[in-house]
C-alpha positions in Angstrom: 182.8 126.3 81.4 184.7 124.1 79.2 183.0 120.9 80.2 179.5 122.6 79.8 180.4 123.4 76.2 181.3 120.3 75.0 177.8 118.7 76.2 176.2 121.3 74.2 178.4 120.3 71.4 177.3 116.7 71.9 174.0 118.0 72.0 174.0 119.6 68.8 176.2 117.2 67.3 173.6 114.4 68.0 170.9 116.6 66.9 172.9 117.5 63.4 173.5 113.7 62.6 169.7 112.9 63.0 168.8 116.0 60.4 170.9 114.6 57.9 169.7 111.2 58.3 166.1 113.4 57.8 167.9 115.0 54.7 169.6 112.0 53.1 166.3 109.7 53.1 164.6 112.5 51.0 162.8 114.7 53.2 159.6 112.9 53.0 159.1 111.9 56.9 156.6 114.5 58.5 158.3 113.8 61.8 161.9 113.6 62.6 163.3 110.2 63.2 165.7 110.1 66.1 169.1 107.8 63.9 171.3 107.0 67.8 171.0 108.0 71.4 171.3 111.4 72.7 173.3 111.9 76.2 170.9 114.9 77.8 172.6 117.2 80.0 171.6 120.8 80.7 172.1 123.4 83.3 169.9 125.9 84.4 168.5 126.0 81.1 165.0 127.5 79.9 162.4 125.0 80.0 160.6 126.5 77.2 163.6 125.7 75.1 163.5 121.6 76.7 160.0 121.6 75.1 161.4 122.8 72.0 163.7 120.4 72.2 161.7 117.8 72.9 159.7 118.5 70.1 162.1 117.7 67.5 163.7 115.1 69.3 160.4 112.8 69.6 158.2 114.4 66.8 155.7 115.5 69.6 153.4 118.6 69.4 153.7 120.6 72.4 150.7 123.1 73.2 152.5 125.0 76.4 150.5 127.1 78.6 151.9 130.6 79.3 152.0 129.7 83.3 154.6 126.9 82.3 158.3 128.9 83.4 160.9 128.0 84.9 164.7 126.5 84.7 166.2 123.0 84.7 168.8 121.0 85.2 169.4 117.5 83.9 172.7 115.6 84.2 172.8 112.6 82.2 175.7 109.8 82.1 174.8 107.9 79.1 172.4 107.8 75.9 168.9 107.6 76.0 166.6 106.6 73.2 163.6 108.7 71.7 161.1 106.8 74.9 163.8 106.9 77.6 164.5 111.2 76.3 160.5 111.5 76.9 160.4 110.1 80.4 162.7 112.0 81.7 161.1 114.5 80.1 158.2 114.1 81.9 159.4 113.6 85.0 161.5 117.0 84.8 157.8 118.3 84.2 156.7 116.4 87.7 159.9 117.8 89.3 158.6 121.5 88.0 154.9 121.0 88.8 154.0 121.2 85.5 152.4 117.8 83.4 152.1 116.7 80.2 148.1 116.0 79.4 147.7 114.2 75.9 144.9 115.9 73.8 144.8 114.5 70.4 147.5 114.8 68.1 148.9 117.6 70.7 149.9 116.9 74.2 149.4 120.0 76.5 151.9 121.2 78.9 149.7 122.5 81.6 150.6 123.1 85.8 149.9 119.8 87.3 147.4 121.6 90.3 144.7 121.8 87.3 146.3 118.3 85.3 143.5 116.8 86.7 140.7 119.2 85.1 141.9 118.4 82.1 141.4 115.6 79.3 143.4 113.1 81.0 143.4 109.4 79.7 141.7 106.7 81.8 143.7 103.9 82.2 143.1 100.6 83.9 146.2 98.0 84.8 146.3 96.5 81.2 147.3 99.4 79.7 151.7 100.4 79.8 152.5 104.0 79.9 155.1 106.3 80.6 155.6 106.6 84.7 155.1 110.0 84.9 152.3 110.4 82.9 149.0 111.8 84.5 146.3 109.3 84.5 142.8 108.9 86.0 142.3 104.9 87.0 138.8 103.7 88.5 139.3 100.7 91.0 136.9 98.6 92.2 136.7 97.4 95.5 135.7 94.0 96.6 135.7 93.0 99.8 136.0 96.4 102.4 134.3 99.5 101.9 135.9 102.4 99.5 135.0 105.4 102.1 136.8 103.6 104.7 140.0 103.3 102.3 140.2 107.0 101.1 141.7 108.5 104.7 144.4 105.7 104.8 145.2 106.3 100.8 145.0 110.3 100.9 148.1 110.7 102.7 150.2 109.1 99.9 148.3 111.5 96.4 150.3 114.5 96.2 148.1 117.9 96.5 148.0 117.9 92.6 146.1 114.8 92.6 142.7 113.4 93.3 141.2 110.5 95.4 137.7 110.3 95.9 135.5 107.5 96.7 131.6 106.5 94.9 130.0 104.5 97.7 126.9 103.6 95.5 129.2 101.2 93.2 131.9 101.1 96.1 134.8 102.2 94.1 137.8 104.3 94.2 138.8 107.0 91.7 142.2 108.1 91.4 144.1 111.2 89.2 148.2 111.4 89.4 151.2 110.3 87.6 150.9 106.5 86.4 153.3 105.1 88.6 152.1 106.4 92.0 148.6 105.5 90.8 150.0 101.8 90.1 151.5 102.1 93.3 148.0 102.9 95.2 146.5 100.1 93.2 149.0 97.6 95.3 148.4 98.7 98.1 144.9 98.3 97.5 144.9 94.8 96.6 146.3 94.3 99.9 143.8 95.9 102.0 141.3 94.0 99.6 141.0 90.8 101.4 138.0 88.8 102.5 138.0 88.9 105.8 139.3 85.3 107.7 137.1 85.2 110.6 134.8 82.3 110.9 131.0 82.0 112.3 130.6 79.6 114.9 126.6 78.9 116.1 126.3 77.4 119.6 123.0 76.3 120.5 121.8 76.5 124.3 119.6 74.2 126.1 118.8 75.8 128.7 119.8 79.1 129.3 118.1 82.3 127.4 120.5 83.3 123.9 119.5 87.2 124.6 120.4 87.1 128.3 123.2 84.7 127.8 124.6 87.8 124.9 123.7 90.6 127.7 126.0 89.4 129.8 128.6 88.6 127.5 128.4 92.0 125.7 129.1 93.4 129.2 131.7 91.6 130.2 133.6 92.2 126.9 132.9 96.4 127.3 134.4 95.8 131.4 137.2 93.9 130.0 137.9 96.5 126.9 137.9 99.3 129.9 140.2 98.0 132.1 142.8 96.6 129.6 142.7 98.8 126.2 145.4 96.4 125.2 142.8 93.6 124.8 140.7 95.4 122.1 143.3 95.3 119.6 142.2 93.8 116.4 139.1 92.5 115.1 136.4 92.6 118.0 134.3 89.4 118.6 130.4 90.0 117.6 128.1 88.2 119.5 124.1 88.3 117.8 121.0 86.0 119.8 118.8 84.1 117.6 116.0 84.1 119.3 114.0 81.6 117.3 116.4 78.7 117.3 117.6 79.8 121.0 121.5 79.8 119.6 124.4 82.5 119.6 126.2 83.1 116.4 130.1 83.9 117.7 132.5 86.1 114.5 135.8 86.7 115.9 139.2 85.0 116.1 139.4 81.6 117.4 140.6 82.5 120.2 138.5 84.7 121.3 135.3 82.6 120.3 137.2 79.6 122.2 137.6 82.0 125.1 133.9 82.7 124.9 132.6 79.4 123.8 133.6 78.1 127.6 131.8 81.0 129.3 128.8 80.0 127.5 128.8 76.6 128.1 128.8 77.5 132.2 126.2 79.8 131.9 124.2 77.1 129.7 123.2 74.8 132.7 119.4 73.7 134.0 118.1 75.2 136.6 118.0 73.5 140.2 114.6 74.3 141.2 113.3 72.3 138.1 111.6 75.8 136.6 110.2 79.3 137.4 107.0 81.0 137.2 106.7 84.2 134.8 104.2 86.5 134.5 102.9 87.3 130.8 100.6 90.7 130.4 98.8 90.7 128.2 97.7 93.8 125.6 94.6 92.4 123.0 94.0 88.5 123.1 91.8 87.8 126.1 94.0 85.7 129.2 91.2 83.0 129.6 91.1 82.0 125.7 94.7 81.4 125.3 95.2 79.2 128.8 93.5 76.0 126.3 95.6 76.8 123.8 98.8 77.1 125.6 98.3 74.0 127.3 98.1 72.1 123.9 101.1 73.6 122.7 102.9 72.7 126.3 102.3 69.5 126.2 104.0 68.8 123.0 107.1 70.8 124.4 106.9 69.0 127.1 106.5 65.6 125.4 109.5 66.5 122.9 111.9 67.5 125.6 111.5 64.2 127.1 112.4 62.3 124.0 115.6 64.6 123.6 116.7 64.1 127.3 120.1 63.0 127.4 120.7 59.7 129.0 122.4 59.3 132.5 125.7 59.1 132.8 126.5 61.1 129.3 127.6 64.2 129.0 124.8 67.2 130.0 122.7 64.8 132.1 121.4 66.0 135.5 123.3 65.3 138.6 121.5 61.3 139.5 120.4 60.4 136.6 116.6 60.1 135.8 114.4 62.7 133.0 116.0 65.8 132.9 114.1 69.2 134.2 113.0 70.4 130.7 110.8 67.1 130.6 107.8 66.4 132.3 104.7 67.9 131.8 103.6 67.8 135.5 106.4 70.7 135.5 104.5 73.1 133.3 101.3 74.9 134.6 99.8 78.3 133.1 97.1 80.0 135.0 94.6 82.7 133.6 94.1 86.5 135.8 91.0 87.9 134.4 92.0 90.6 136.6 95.1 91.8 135.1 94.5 89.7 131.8 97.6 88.2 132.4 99.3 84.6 132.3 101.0 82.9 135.2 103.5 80.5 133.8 105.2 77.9 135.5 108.0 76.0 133.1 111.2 74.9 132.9 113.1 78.3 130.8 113.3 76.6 127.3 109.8 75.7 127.5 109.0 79.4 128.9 110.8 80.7 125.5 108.9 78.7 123.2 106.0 79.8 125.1 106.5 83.8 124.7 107.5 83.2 121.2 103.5 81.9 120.4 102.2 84.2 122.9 103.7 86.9 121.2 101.8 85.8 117.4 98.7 85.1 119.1 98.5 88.7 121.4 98.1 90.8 118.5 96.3 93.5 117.7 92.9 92.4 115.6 91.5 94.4 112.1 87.7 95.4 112.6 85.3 95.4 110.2 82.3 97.6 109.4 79.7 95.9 107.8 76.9 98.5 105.8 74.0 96.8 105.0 71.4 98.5 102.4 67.7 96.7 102.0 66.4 99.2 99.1 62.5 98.2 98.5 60.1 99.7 95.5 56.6 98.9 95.4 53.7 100.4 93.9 49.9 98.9 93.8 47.0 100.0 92.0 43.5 98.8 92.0 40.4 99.3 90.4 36.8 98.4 90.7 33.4 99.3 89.3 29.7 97.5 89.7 26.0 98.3 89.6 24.4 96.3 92.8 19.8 96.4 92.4 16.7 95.2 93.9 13.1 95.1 93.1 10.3 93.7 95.1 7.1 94.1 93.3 5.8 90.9 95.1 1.6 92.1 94.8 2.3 92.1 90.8 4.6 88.6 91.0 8.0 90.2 90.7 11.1 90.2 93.0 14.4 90.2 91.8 18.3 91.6 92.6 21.7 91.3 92.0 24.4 91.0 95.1 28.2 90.4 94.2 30.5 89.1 96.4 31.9 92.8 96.9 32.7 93.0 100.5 31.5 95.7 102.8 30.8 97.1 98.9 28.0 94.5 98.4 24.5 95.8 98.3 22.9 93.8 101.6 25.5 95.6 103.7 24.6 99.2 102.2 20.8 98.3 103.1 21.9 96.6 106.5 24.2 99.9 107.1 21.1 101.8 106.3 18.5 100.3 107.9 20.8 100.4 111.3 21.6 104.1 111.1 18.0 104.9 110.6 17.0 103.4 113.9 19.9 105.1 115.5 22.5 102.8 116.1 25.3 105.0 114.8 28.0 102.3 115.9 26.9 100.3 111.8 29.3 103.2 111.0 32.4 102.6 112.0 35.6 102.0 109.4 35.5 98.0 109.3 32.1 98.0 108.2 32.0 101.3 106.3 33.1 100.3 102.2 36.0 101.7 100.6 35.4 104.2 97.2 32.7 105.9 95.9 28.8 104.5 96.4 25.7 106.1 94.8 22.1 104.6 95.5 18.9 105.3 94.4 15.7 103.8 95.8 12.2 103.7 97.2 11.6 100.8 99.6 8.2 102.5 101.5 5.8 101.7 98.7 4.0 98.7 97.2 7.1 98.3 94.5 10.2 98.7 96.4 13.6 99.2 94.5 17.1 100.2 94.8 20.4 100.4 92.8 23.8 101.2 94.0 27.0 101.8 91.6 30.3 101.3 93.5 33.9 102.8 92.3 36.9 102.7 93.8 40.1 103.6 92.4 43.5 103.2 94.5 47.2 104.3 94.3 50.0 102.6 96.9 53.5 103.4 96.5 56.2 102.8 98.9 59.8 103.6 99.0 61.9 102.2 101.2 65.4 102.3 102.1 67.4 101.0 105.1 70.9 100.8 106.0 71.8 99.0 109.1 76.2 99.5 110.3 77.3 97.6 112.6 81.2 97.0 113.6 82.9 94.1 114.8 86.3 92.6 115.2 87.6 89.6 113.3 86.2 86.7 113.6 84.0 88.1 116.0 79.8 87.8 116.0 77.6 91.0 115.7 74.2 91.8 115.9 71.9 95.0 115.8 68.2 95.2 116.2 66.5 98.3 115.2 62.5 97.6 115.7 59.7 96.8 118.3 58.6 94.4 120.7 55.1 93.3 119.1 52.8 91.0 121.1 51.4 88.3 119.6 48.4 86.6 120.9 49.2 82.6 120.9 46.0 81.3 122.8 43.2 82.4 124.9 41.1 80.4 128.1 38.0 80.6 130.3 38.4 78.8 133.1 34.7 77.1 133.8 33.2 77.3 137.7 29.8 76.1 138.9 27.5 77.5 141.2 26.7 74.7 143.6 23.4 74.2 143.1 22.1 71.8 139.8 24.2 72.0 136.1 24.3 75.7 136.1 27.9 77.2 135.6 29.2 80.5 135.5 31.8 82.0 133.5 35.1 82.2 135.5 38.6 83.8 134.7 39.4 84.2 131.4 43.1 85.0 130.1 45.6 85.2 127.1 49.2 83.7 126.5 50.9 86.5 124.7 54.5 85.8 122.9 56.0 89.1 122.0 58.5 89.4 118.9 61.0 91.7 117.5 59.7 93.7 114.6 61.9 96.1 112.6 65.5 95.4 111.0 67.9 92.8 112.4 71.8 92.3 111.1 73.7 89.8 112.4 77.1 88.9 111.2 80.5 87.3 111.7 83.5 88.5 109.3 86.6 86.7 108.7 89.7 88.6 106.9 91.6 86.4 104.6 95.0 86.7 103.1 94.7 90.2 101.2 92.0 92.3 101.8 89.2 89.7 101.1 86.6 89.4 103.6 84.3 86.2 104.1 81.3 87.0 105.9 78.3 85.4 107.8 75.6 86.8 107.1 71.7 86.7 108.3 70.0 89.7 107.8 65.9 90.4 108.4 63.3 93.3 107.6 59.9 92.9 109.2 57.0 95.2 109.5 53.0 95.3 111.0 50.6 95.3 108.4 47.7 97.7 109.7 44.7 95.5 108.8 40.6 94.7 110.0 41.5 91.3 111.3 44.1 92.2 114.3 42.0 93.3 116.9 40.5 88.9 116.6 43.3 87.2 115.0 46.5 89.4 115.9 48.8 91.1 113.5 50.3 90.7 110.3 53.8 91.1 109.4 55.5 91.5 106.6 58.8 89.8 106.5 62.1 89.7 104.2 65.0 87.7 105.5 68.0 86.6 104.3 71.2 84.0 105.4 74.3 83.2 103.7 77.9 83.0 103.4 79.8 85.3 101.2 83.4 86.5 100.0 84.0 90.4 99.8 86.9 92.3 98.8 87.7 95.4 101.0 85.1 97.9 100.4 83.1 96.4 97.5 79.3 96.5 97.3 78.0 93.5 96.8 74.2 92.1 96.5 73.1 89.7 98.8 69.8 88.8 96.9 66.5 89.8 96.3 63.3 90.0 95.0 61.6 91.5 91.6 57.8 90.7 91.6 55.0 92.0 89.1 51.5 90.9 89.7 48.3 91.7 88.0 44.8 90.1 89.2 41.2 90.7 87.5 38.4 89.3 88.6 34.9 90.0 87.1 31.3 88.8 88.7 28.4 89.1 86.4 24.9 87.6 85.4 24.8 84.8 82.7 24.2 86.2 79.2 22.6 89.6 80.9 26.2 90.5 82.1 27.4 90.3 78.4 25.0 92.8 76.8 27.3 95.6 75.1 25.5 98.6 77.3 23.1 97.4 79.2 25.2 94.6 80.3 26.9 96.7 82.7 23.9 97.1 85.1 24.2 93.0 86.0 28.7 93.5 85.9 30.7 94.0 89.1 34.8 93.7 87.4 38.0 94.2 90.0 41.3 95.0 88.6 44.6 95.0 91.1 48.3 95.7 90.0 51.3 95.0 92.5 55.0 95.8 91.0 57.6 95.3 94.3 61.7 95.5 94.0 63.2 94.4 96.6 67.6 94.1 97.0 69.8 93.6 99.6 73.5 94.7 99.4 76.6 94.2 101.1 79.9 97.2 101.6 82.3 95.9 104.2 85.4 98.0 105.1 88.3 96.6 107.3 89.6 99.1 109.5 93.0 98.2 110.3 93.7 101.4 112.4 92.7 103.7 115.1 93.3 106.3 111.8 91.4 104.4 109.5 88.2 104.0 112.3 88.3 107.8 113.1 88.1 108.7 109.1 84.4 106.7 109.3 83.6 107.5 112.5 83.7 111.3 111.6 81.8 110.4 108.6 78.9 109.1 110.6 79.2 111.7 113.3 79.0 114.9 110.8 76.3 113.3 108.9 74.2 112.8 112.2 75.0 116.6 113.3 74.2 118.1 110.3 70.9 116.4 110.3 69.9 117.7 113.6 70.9 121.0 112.3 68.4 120.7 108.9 66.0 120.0 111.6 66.8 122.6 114.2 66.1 124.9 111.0 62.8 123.4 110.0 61.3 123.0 114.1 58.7 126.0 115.3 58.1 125.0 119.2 55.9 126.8 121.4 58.4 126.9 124.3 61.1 129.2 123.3 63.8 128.4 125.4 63.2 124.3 124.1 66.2 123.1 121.6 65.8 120.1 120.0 69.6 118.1 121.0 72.4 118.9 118.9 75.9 117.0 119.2 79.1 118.6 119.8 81.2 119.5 116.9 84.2 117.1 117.1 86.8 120.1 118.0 85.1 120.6 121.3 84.8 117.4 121.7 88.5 117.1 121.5 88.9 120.5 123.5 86.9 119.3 126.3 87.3 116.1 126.5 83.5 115.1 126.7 80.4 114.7 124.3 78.2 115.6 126.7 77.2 119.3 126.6 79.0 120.4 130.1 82.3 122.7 130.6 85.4 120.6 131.2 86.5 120.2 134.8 89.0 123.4 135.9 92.5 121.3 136.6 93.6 125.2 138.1 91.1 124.5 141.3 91.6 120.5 141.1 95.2 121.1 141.7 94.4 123.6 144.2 92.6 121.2 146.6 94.6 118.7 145.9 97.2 118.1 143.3 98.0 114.3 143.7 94.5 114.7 141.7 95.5 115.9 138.7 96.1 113.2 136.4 100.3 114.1 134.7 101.1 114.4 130.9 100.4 112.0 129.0 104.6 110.3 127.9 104.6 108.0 125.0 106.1 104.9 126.6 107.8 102.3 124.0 105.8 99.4 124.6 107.1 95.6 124.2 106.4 92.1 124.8 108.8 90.2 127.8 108.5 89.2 131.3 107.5 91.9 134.1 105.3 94.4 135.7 102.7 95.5 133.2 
């Protein structure tokens, strides 16, 4: 009891001396200034009276939450200083499981489970503080990932404090007392290392660098089964490039000089000189790639004789001479239209390079649908008007008449029509000979003074509107035509073969014939396309309208066509329109006929006129849309286009047609759900699988299973 009293006494007797220091230099300080060391020693004493105490020893602010209770005990052999008095201060808080959180000109005295949650300082390794002060420190972490580090660290942050990890920036973020947390920081900058394994590449000759790490990766998971003592520590990572034919080794040396040996074994030529391989194909065509295979065999070829080693050296095969990877009499590649597969014969390296431009070349191809639209406006007017007469007075000394060059309008063909149907030949009426318009004539030709007049008019309107757009689809690079027309003979010569009779010069007519070339007539697209780099398309392009002109002359002379065509080479973006060419033509003709100086009377000069006026306006344009389909998705989305626009024309027309048969329907296609449902676009029920299976289920065909589908060696 004694020897607590007199450290309370020392206590006080500190604490007196330092408030008359406070007293003697005025009383101006607003905080106390601690004048010698204090020797701290309590028992079992309140801890809200240590804060107190604390408080007027340092000049601190305490703000103490009411949870903070509790007694303590500090034993202290010697002075401590105003910093030394608040250390241990703090640390009796740790002890307690209470902490000191700074907060402005007040520190708060709070439990340490919720510290954290408060307004702690964030600190990085610069920065000195007192030990036992809470912190929050943010470390960044180099070289191993921070995730990994929190289950090794979270054993050694008491349950107060707080380790988490931020994988986006790979950091760690700590909350405790600052001298565990600069403790953590150590022992992270030890685990922080680069990691000391090297890379090693070994290149093979003649072995494969996949199968060569298939067998490896084995052997490594046998060896890891049967003695767990070998995995310890860093496991050797073995990875096959493929395109230089090398093995990139990460381990310890040991372990990659361990493995380095295996794979020089395995790396040795083959005895037999090569192997044959069969390659299946799944879009290029067998037959087109053997030419281009050869080519690039025979530089393979030529190359691996230049980088044969030379006998006697290192790697050389057994007897010197060229080794087996030279040679091209030891390569041979064979097309099966059959299959569509390549037979290979080659030594393995040359095999690899082989696959590796089989495997860019057999690729699937973009298509390309090619819309075509030949839009053509014409319109033709013509006009004529002319008064055609005769008079033959011949007893008085007159004849005269007037006879333009109007055609099957003129006036001698009226009176030779005439004069034909009145002796009954009705066959002067037919539509060749018959004129066009309106004629009116007058006459008398059965008297002495015979005379006739006829007035021809003829007004015509000819418009024509036409529109055509020809689709076709082809793959890249790849030539397409469609013909949409008719056959049309056309008569190229005619001969009579001559025969005589026998007796004298006379000759009869023998066998007569024609030579006949028939034509396509109608609307012809042909074109190559050609995708570029991007979505530009350049396109070949010859493209042809053609049409029979109804007219007198082709029953003699054969028909008339009309013809627009069109060739050239253009560059498209992805579904633009683009015009090809075309036509704008405006043409107006007059053409008058008339009597010197009678034809230019004001009135009456209309009785010697015959005038002919004709107007032809034609637009004509061709344009261009391409579309690349690039896949099956892409070709359905037009394809159903096309089809719905097709089935809901048939349907408009279904609607319009009145048939005398009522059980006739015009054809209608499927919509494409049935189509999908049954299987079939023909109009029939789907075969019953229930009875197939019946009779004989090795029949029915099995679910269709999505197999994974890659390029290699093997049964397609």
């Amino acid at each position: 009891m004694t020897h607590w009293l007199n450290k309370r006494l020392t206590f006080q007797r500190h604490a007196f001396r330092r408030q008359a220091l406070a007293i003697l230099l005025g009383g101006f300080l607003a905080l106390p200034v601690l004048a010698a060391p204090v020797t701290l020693n309590l028992k079992d004493a309140d801890i809200n009276a240590l804060v107190e105490s604390m408080s007027v020893l340092t000049g601190k602010n305490f703000i103490v939450d009411p949870r903070v209770k509790g007694r303590v005990t500090i034993i202290s052999s010697k002075p401590m200083d105003e910093k030394e008095l608040y250390e241990v201060f703090l640390a009796v808080l740790g002890v307690h499981g209470f902490a000191a959180v700074p907060s402005g000109k007040v520190i708060k005295i709070v439990p340490a489970a919720g510290a954290k949650q408060e307004s702690v300082p964030t600190v990085d390794r610069s920065r000195g503080i007192e030990p036992d002060q809470i912190v929050t420190r943010v470390i960044q972490v180099q070289n191993v990932s921070a995730a990994q580090i929190v289950p090794i660290l979270r054993p050694l942050i008491p349950p107060q404090g707080h380790l988490a990890a931020y994988t986006p920036t790979n950091v760690l973020i700590i909350s405790d007392n600052a001298a565990n947390v600069e403790r953590i920081a150590s022992i992270i900058s030890r685990i922080d290392l680069a990691s000391n394994e090297e890379v090693e590449i070994v290149a093979l000759r003649h072995a494969s660098a996949t199968e060569v790490v298939r067998v490896l990766t084995a052997l490594e998971q046998g060896k890891a089964r049967t003695d767990p003592a070998a995995g310890v520590g860093a496991p050797t990572r073995m990875v096959a490039d493929e395109r230089t034919n090398s093995i990139l080794l990460s381990g310890d040396q040991t372990s990659r000089v361990r493995l380095r040996t295996v794979i020089t074994h395995l790396d040795t030529p083959v005895d037999s000189g090569g192997n044959t391989q069969v390659i299946y194909l799944r879009y290029a065509k067998a037959k087109d790639l053997v030419t281009v295979l050869q080519g690039v065999s025979k530089n393979l070829s030529n190359e691996a004789v230049r980088n044969a080693p030379i006998p006697g050296q290192p790697g050389a095969p057994p007897g010197g001479g060229v080794s087996s990877n030279g040679g091209s009499s030891l390569v041979d590649i064979q097309a099966d239209e059959t299959t569509n597969a390549l037979v290979v014969t080659a030594p393995p390296d040359i095999i690899r390079s082989l696959r590796s431009v089989i495997a860019q070349l057999d690729i699937r191809r973009a298509q390309v649908l090619v819309e075509a639209v030949i839009a053509e406006i014409s319109a033709e007017k013509t006009a004529e008007l002319g008064v055609q007469w005769a008079v033959d007075a011949s007893q008085n000394g007159l004849v005269g008449f007037t006879n333009f060059d109007a055609g099957t309008s003129s006036l001698a063909n009226i009176i030779g029509l005439a004069a034909q149907a009145d002796s009954g030949d009705l066959t002067a009426l037919s539509a060749s000979r018959v004129p066009q318009g309106i004629q009116l004539g007058a006459g008398d030709f059965t008297g002495k003074n015979r005379f006739g007049a006829l007035i021809s008019a003829l007004a015509k309107d000819a418009d024509t509107n036409v529109l055509s757009t020809p689709t076709v689809v082809t793959m890249d690079n790849e030539e397409a035509e469609i013909i949409v027309g008719q056959n049309v003979p056309f008569v190229t010569g005619s001969y009579t073969t001559a025969t005589s009779s026998g007796s004298g010069d006379n000759t009869q007519v023998g066998n007569p014939f024609q030579t006949i070339q028939r034509d396509d007539v109608g609307i012809k697209l042909k074109v190559k396309p050609q995708i570029n780099e991007g979505n530009a398309v350049k396109l070949e392009i010859e493209q042809e309208v053609s049409s029979v002109v109804p007219s007198a002359n082709a029953a003699t002379q054969g028909p008339t066509t009309n013809k627009r065509s069109i060739k050239t080479i253009v560059m498209v973006e992805d579904e633009q329109i683009l015009v090809l060419g075309g036509l704008i033509d405006d043409q107006l003709t007059e053409s008058a006929q008339k009597v010197p100086l009678l034809g230019d009377m004001p009135l009456l000069g209309n009785l010697f006129r015959y005038r002919n006026t004709s107007k032809l306006k034609r637009n004509l344009m061709v344009f261009l849309h391409p579309v690349i389909l690039r896949d099956p998705a892409q070709g359905t989305l037009y394809t159903n286009d096309k089809y719905n626009y097709i089935r809901q024309q048939q349907l408009a027309a279904r609607e319009k047609a009145d048939y005398l048969l009522p059980d006739v329907q015009p054809p209608l296609l499927k919509p494409q759900e049935a189509v999908k449902e049954q299987g079939t676009v023909l109009n029939m029920a789907p075969p019953d699988t229930a009875l197939l299976e019946a009779k004989s289920p090795a029949l029915v065909p099995a679910s269709p299973v999505a197999q994974p589908t890659e390029f290699g060696f093997g049964n397609k």
